[in-house]
C-alpha positions in Angstrom: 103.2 103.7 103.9 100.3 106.1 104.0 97.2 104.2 103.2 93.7 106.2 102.9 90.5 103.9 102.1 86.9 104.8 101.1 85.6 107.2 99.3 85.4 109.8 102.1 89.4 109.4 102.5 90.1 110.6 99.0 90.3 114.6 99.7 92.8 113.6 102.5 94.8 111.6 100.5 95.5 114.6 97.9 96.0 116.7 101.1 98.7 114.7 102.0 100.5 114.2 98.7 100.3 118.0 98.1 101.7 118.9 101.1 105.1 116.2 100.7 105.2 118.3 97.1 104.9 121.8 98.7 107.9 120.3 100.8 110.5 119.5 97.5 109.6 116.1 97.1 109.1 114.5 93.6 106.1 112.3 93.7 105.7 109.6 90.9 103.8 106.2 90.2 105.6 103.3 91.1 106.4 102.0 87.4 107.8 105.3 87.1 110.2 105.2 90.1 111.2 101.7 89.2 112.6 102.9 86.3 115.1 105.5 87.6 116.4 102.5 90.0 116.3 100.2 87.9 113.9 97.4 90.0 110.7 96.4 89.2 106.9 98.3 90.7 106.7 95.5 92.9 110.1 95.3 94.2 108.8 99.4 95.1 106.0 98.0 96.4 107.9 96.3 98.6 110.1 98.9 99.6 107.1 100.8 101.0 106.1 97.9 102.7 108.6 97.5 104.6 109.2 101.4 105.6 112.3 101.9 103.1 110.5 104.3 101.1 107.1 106.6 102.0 104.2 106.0 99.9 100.6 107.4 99.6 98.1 104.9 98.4 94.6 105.4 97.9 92.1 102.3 97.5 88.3 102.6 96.8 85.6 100.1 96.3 82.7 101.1 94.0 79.4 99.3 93.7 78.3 99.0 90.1 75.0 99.0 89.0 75.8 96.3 86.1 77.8 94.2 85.5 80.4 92.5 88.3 79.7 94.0 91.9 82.5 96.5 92.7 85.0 98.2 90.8 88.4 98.6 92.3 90.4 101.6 92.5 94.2 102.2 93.5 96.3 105.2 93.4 99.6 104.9 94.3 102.4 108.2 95.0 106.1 107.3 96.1 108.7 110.0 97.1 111.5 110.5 94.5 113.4 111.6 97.2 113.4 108.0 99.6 114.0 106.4 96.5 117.0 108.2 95.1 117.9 107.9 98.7 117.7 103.9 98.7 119.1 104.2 95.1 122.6 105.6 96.1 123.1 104.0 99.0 122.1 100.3 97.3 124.0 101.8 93.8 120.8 100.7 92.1 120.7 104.4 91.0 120.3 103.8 86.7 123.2 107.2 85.3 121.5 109.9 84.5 122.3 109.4 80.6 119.6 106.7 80.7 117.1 108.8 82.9 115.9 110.7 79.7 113.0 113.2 80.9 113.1 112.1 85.0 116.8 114.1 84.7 115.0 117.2 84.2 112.3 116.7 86.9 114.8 115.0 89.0 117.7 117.4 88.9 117.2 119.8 91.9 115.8 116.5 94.3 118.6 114.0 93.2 121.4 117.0 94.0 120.0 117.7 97.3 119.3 113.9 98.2 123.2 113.1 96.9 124.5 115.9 99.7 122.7 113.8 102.2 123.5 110.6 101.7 
């Protein structure tokens, strides 16, 4: 998991996730990704945790001038292509007929993660 803290980390972080798209991965939010395996965000969580899947999360702390003391932020990225990966190989993988709009973002990724698994 690629995690990126402060405000001064933020550029990096979009650096990063820019360059994993410029190399044919699919980024998506984790509730997203769930859904095309069929698991729950924190079950993704998880995943990236524990080095299954590759993950880009971003975490700020703002002061606020009212109100409670800090504001939390969290931006979180996975790769489509780790978790089609982990999807056929754990045949969590949801058919495509239930993917809806993710077939037509996912097509090109999920044929050239299906050669290599």
């Amino acid at each position: 998991m690629h995690v990126y803290t402060g405000a001064n980390e933020y550029q990096r972080f979009k650096e990063d996730t820019a360059k994993a798209m410029a190399e044919g991965d699919v980024l998506m939010s984790p509730g997203g990704a769930a859904a095309v395996v069929g698991v729950s965000r924190q079950r993704l969580h998880q995943l990236a945790q524990d080095g299954v899947i590759q993950a880009w999360v971003y975490h700020e702390e703002r002061r606020r001038l009212l109100g409670p003391s800090k504001k939390e932020l969290t931006y979180m990225d996975v790769s489509m292509a780790d978790v089609l990966r982990w999807g056929l190989r754990t045949g969590r993988l949801v058919p495509d007929a239930d993917l809806g709009a993710f077939t037509l973002s996912l097509g090109g990724l999920f044929a050239s993660v299906k050669e290599s698994v």
